[in-house]
Structure formats: C-alpha cells, structure tokens
C-alpha positions as CSV (number, residue, x, y, z in Angstrom):
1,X,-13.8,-5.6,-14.4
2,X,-10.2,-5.1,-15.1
3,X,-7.4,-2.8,-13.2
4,X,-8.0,0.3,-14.2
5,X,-5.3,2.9,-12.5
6,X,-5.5,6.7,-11.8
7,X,-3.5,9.0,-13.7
8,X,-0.2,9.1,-13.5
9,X,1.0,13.0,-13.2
10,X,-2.0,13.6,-11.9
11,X,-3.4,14.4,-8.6
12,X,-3.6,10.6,-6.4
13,X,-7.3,10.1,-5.4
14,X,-7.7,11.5,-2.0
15,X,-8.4,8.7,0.6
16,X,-9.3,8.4,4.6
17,X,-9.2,5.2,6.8
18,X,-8.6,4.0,9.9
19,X,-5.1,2.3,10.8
20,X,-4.3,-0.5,13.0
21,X,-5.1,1.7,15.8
22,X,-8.6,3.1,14.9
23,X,-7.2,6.5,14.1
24,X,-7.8,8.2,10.5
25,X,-5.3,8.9,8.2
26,X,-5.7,11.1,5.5
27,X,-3.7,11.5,2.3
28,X,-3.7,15.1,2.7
29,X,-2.5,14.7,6.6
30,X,0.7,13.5,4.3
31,X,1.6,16.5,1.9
32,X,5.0,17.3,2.5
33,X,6.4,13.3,2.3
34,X,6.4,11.4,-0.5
35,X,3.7,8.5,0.2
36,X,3.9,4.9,-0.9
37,X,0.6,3.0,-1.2
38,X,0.7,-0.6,-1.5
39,X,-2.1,-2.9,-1.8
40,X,-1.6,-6.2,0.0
41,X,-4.4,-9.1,-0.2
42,X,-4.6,-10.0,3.4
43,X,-3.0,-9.8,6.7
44,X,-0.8,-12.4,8.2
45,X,-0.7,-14.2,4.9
46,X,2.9,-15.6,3.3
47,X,3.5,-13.1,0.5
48,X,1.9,-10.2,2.2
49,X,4.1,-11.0,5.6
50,X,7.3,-11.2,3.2
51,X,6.8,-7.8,1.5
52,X,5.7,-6.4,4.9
53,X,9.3,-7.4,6.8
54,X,11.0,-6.1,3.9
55,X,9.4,-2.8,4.2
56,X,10.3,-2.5,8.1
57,X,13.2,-3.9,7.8
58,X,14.0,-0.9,5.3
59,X,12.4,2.0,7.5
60,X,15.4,3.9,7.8
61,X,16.4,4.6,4.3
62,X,12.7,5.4,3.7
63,X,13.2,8.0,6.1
64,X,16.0,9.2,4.8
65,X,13.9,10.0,1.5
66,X,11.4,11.4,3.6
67,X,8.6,8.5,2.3
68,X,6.2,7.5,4.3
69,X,5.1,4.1,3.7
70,X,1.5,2.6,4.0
71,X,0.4,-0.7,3.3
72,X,-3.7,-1.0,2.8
73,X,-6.0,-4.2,2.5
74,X,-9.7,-5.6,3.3
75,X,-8.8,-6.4,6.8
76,X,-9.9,-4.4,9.6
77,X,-8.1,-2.2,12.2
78,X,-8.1,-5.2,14.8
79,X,-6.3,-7.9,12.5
80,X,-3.8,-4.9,11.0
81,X,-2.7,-4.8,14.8
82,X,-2.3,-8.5,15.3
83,X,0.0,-8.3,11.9
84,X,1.6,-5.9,13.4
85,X,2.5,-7.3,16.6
86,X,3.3,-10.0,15.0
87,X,5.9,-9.2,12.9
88,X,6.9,-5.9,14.7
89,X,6.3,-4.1,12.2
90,X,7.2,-0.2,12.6
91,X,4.7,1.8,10.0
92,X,1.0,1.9,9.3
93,X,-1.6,-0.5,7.8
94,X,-4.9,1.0,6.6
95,X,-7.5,-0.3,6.7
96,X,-9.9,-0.5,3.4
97,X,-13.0,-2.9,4.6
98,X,-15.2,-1.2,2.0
99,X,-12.7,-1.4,-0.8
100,X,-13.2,2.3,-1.5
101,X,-9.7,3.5,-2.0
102,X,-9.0,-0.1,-4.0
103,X,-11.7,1.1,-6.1
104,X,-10.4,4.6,-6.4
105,X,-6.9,3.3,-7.6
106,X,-8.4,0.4,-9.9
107,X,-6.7,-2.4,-8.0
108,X,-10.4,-3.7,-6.9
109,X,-11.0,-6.3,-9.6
110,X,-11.4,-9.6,-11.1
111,X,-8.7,-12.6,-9.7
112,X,-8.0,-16.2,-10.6
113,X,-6.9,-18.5,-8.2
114,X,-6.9,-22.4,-8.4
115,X,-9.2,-21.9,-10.6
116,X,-11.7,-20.2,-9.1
117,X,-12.5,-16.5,-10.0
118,X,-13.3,-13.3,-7.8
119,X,-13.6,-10.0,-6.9
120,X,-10.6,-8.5,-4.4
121,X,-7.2,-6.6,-3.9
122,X,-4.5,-6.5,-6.6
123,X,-0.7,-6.5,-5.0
124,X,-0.1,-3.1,-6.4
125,X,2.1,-0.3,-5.0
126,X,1.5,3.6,-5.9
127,X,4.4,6.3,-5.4
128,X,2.9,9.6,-5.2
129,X,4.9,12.7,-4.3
130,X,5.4,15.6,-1.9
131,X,2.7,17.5,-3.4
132,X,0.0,14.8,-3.5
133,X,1.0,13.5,-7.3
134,X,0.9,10.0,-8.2
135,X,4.2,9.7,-10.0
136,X,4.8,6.0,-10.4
137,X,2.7,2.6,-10.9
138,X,4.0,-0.6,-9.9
139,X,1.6,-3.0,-11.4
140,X,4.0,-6.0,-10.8
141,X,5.0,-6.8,-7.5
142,X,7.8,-9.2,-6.7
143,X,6.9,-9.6,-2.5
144,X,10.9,-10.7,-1.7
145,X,12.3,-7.8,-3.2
146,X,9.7,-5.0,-3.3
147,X,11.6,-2.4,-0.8
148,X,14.5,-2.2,-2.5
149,X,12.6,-1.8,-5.8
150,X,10.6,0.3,-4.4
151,X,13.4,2.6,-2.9
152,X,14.9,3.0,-6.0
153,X,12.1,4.4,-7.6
154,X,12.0,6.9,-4.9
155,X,15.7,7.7,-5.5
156,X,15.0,8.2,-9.2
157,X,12.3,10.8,-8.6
C-alpha cells in the first residue's frame, strides 16, 4: 500500500466534504481559482498547527494569486472548528472521515512511527489549476516553511 498520486496534467479527482461548518464544498464549486489541497494528519497536532499558521498567516498573497487554500484530514467538521478557533485560522478545513478523497489522491497508505506501522494520511499538498488540472505534487512537506514554498509554486505556474 504505497502513495500512489493522480496524474499530473490531468484532471484532479473530483471530491465533496463537509468543512468545519458542516457545509459541502465541492472541487467544482472552485473552477475559476487555483486550489491547493493539503493533507494534514490531524487537527490540533504540532506540525499540522505549524503548517496551518503559516498558511493564514499568508492569506493575502494567496489571494492575490487568486488560490484558494484547503487543508483536509480524518477529523470531523466539529474538531476542524475547534482548530480553527483555536488558531484563528481564516480558510477552510475539510473534512475526510472516510478517507475517500485521501484515497483518490493516493496519500491514504502505509506509515511508520516509533516503530509501529499503519494505515492513515500522508502530509501531501496538491496544486491544481483554474480549470480543475492538477498541475503540481508536493510529496515532501517541510510544515515551517510550506506557504512560502507553496506560493512560489503558484507564482511559477
């Protein structure tokens, strides 16, 4: 059970999930904007909070490359609001309970930790364009610096 990524070039695998407030987003609700999906283990947890501050903190130069930004895990809507609140955070987290989408972008697989090994959530952020096309991968994800990598993908496109 190893990753095992879409296409790049290629149309991104349609999703739909609830956010931190219950309501559904689509990926086609999104055409128009370039879209960044990031996988995140868990809510509320060190790395995850880091890469998630960076990403508000950044919210205005996302804008300004018309990108909207979601950040997608296990947890369910009511925990995505806690993390929210928590860190203030000023864009959406989706919720994938079922692991669906994480299936459908290949970042649902096999992890070692201490030792131990199991099924859950790579940290892996997808860039996918205006149009709905996944243009870029990012299969390694530093959490202190991932905006501003991030951002200059975007800029590159």
């Amino acid at each position: 059970m190893s990753l095992n990524f879409p296409a790049i070039d290629k149309a991104a695998p349609a999703f739909s999930a609830l956010n931190q407030k219950s309501e559904t987003v689509t990926l086609k609700s999104l055409k128009g904007k370039k879209v960044v999906l990031y996988f995140y283990p868990k809510a509320m947890t060190p790395g995850c909070t880091t890469q998630a501050c960076g990403i508000r903190d950044s919210r205005d130069e996302f804008e300004k490359l018309n990108t909207v930004v979601l950040g997608i895990s296990p947890d369910a809507p009511e925990r995505l609001q806690k993390f929210i609140d928590k860190q203030e955070l000023n864009f959406d987290l989706l919720s994938d309970e079922d692991h669906s989408i994480a299936e459908a972008y290949g970042v649902w697989a096999l992890k070692k930790f201490m030792g131990k090994e199991y099924v859950g959530i790579h940290r892996v952020t997808f860039i996918i364009d205006e149009k709905g096309v996944l243009r870029h991968i990012m299969a390694k994800v530093k959490t202190k610096t991932h905006h501003d990598d991030v951002l200059e993908i975007i800029k590159d496109m």
